[in-house]
C-alpha positions in Angstrom: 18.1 -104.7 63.2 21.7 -104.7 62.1 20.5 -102.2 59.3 18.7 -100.0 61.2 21.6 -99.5 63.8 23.3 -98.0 60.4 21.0 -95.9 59.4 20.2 -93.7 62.2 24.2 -92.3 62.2 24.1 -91.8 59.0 20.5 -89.7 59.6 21.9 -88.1 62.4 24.9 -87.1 60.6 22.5 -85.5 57.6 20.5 -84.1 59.9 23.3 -82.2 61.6 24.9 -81.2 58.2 21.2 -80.0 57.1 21.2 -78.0 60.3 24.7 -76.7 59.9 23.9 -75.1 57.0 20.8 -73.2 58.1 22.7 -72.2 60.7 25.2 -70.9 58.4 22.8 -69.4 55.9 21.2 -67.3 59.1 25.0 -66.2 60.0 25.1 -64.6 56.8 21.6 -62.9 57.1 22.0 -61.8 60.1 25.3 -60.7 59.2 24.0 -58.6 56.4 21.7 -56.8 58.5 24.3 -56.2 60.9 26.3 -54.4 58.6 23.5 -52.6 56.3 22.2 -51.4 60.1 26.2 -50.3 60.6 26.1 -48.3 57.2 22.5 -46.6 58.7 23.8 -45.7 62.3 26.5 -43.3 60.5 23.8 -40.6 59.7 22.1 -37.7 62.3 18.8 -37.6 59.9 15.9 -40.0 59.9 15.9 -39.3 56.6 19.0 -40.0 55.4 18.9 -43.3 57.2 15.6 -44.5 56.0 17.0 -43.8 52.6 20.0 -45.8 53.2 18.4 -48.6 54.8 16.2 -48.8 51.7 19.2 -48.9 49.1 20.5 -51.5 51.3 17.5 -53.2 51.6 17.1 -53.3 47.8 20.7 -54.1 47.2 20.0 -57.2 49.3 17.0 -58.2 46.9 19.1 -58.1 44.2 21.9 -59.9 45.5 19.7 -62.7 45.9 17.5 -62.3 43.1 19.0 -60.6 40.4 17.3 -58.3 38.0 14.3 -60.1 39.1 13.9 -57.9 41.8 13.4 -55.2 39.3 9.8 -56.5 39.4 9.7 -55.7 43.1 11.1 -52.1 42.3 8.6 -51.6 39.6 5.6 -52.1 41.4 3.4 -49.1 42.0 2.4 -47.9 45.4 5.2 -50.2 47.2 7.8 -49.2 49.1 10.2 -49.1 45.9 7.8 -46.7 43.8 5.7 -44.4 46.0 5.8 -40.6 45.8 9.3 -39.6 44.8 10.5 -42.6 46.0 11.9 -44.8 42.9 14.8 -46.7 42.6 17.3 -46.9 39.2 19.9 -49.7 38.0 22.7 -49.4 35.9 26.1 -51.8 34.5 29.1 -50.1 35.4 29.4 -48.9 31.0 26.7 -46.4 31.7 24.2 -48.9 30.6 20.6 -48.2 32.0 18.7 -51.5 33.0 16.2 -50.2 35.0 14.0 -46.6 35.7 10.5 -47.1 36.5 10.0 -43.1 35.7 11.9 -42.7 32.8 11.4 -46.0 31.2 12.6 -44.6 27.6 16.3 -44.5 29.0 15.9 -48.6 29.8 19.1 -50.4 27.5 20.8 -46.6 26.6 24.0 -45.8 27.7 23.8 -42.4 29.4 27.1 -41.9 30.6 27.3 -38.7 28.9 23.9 -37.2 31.5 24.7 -33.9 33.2 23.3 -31.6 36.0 22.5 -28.2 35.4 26.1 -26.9 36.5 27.8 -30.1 34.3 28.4 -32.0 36.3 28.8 -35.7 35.0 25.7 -38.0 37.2 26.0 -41.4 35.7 29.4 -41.4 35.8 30.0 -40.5 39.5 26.8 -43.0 39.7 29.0 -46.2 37.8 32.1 -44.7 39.5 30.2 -46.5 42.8 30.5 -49.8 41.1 34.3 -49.6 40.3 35.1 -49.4 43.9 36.9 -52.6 45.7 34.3 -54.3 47.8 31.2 -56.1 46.6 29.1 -53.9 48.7 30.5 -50.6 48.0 28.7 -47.4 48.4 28.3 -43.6 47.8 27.1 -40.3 47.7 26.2 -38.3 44.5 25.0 -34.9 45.0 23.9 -32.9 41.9 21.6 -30.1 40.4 18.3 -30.7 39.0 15.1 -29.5 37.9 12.4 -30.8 40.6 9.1 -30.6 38.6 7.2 -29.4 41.1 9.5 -26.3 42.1 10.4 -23.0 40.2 13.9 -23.6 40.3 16.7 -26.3 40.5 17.1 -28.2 43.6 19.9 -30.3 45.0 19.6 -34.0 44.7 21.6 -36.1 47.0 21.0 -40.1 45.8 22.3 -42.9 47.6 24.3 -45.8 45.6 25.3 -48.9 46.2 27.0 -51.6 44.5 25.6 -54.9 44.1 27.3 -58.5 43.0 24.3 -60.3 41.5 24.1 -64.2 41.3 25.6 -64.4 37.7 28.6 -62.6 38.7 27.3 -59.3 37.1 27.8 -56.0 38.7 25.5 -53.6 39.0 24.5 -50.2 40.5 21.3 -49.3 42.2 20.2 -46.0 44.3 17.6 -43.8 45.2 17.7 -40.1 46.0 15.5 -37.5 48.1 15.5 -33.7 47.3 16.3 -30.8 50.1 18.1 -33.2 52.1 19.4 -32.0 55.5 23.5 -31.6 55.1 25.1 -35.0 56.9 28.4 -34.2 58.8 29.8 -37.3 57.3 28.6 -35.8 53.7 31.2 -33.0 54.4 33.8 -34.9 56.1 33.9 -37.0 52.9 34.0 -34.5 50.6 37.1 -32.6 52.5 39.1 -36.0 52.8 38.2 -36.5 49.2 39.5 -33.1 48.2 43.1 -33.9 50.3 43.6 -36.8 48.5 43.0 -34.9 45.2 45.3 -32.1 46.6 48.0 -34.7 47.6 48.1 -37.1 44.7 47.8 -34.6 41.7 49.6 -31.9 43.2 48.0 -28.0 43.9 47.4 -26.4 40.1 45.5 -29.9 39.3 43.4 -29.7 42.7 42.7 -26.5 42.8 41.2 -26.4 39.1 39.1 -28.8 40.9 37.9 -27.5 43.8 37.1 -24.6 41.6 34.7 -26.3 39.2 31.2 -26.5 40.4 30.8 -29.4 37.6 33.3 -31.1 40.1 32.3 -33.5 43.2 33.4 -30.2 45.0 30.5 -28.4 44.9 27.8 -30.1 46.4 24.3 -29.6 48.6 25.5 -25.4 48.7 28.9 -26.0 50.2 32.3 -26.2 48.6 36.0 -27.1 49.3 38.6 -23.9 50.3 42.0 -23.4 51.3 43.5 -21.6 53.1 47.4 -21.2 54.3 48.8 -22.2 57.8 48.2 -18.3 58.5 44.7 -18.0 57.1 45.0 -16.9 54.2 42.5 -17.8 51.3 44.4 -19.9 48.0 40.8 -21.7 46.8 37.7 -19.6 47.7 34.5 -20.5 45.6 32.7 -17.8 47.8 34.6 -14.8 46.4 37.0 -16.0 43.4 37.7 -12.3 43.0 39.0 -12.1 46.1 42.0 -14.6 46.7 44.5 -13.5 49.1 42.7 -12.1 51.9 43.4 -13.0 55.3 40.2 -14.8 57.5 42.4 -15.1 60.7 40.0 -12.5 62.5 36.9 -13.3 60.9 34.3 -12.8 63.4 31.1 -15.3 63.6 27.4 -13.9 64.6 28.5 -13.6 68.3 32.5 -12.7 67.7 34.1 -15.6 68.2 36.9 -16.2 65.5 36.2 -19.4 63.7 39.2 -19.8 61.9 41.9 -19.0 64.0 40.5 -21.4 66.2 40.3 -23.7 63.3 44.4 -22.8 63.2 44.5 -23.6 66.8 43.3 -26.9 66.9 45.0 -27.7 64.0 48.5 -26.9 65.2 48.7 -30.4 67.0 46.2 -32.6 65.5 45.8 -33.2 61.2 41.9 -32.5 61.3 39.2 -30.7 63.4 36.0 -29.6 63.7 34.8 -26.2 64.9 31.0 -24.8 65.2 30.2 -21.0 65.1 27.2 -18.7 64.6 26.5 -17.3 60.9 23.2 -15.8 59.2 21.5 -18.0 56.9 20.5 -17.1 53.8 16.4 -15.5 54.2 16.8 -15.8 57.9 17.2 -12.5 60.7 18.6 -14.6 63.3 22.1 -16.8 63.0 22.0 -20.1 62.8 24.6 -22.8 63.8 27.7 -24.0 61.2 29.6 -26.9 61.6 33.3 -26.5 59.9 35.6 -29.7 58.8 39.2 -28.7 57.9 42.6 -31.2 57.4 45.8 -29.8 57.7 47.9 -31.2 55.0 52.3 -30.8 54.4 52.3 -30.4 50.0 56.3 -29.6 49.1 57.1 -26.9 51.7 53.8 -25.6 52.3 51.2 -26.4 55.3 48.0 -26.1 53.4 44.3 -26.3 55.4 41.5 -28.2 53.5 37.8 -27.5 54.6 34.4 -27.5 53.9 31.3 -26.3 56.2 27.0 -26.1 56.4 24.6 -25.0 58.4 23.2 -27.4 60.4 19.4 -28.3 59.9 17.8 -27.9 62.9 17.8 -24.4 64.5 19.5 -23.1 67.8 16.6 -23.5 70.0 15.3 -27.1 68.8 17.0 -30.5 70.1 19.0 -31.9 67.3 17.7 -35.6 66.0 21.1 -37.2 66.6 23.9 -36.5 68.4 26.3 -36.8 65.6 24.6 -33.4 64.2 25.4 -31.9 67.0 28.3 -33.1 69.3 28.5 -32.3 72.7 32.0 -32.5 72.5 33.2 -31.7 68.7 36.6 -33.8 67.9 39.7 -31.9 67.0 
């Protein structure tokens, strides 16, 4: 009796440790989700977030399992290989450990792999895995020969870094072709560019920005500059034509995009402005979104922007309303 009177605290106390730590283990789950389903909520596009929850979902595998997931992401017909659907591993060297299409690559280092305009993929890939975090992630947008087109397409692929249980650090992504343009694709880009501009000065930068082997060129959009009165110091549209003043440039329906770019910008570091502007192939305009920062380099007020046409056209309902805000910040 005396004995059993011992026991049962001792059970209860397991049992509530045992329970603790389910509980815990849940937590971190749930946790997990939470934030892979925070990552997902940041894009207009079902499919850019069905992409993105997929990486995620995959990065999660591996987390827990290692390259034994790569068994997972090999099998044919699943949600990892189907269609043009396929995922890819590599170590942060360059290394490839894992491509169920192009198997041949599996234990090369391809760090060296380049896009049609030279850009450098794998390395903007690994790049992904040197950032702080464990569960660091990025965009890499690049030329490439789709075999089922005549010409090059634009390949936007997802990565994400992964911690697996040995310690080893990894990246993994998946990609889709003719993916609709993300407003957070181009706000990233143009905060990306003013940190270039900022840290390694204007001849360094603009070299940049002028490259279209750089991160600056990317789904048919590019980086510009222009001066605190409009006039154009980076233009990838017209390199011939530096110098000329776009303070009265006129959209589809006459309303002056960049001097109201200049406007907003006057008491605020960034804004956004939308405007009307015939898309390549089509007889009617379609709607742009523009992104600029205003930044102070030396002396000089430089503006830092990007823009794309938005996917959906004037008359159709947008998917999400950060494609198409009510109320544009700035």
């Amino acid at each position: 009796m005396i004995m059993l009177q011992r026991q049962q605290p001792v059970r209860s106390i397991l049992d509530r440790v045992v329970i603790g730590l389910i509980a815990g283990a849940a937590l971190l789950c749930v946790a997990a989700v939470v934030h892979a389903g925070d990552k997902v909520s940041l894009y207009a596009y079902s499919d850019t977030r069905a992409l993105v929850s997929l990486v995620e979902e995959a990065a999660g595998l591996m987390e827990r399992d290692g390259e034994q997931a790569f068994r997972q992401f090999g099998v044919k017909g699943s949600k990892w290989l189907n269609g043009d659907v396929y995922f890819f591993a590599y170590l942060v060297d360059g290394t490839c450990v894992f491509h169920p299409i192009t198997p041949e690559l599996v234990g090369k280092n391809v760090l060296d792999l380049r896009d049609l305009n030279g850009k450098p993929i794998i390395q903007s890939i690994v790049d992904v895995g040197k950032k702080p975090g464990n569960d660091a992630s990025g965009w890499v947008f690049y030329l490439w020969e789709n075999q089922i087109q005549l010409t090059p397409m634009w390949k936007s692929t997802y990565v994400r870094k992964v911690v697996a249980p040995n310690g080893k650090t990894y990246v993994i992504g998946s990609g889709l072709y003719d993916i609709k343009v993300e407003r957070l694709f181009i706000e990233e880009r143009v905060n990306r560019a003013a940190d270039v501009l900022q840290a390694e000065g204007k001849a360094a930068a603009f070299k940049q920005f002028k490259d279209p082997a750089s991160p600056f060129f990317f789904l048919n959009s590019y980086i510009f500059v222009l001066s605190d009165k409009g006039e154009t110091l980076v233009d990838p549209a017209f390199p011939t034509l530096a110098g000329r003043n776009l303070s009265d440039f006129e959209d589809a329906v006459g309303f002056h995009a960049i001097k109201e770019v200049l406007r907003k910008l006057e008491n605020a570091d960034a804004a956004w402005v939308q405007y009307l502007w015939l898309k390549p192939g089509s007889p009617t305009p379609s709607r742009k979104l523009l992104y600029a920062r205003k930044l102070t380099i030396g002396d000089e007020i430089l503006i830092v922007g990007s823009d794309f046409f938005v996917a959906t056209p004037i008359w159709m309902r947008v998917e999400h309303d950060l494609a198409w805000p009510r109320n544009l910040p700035g």
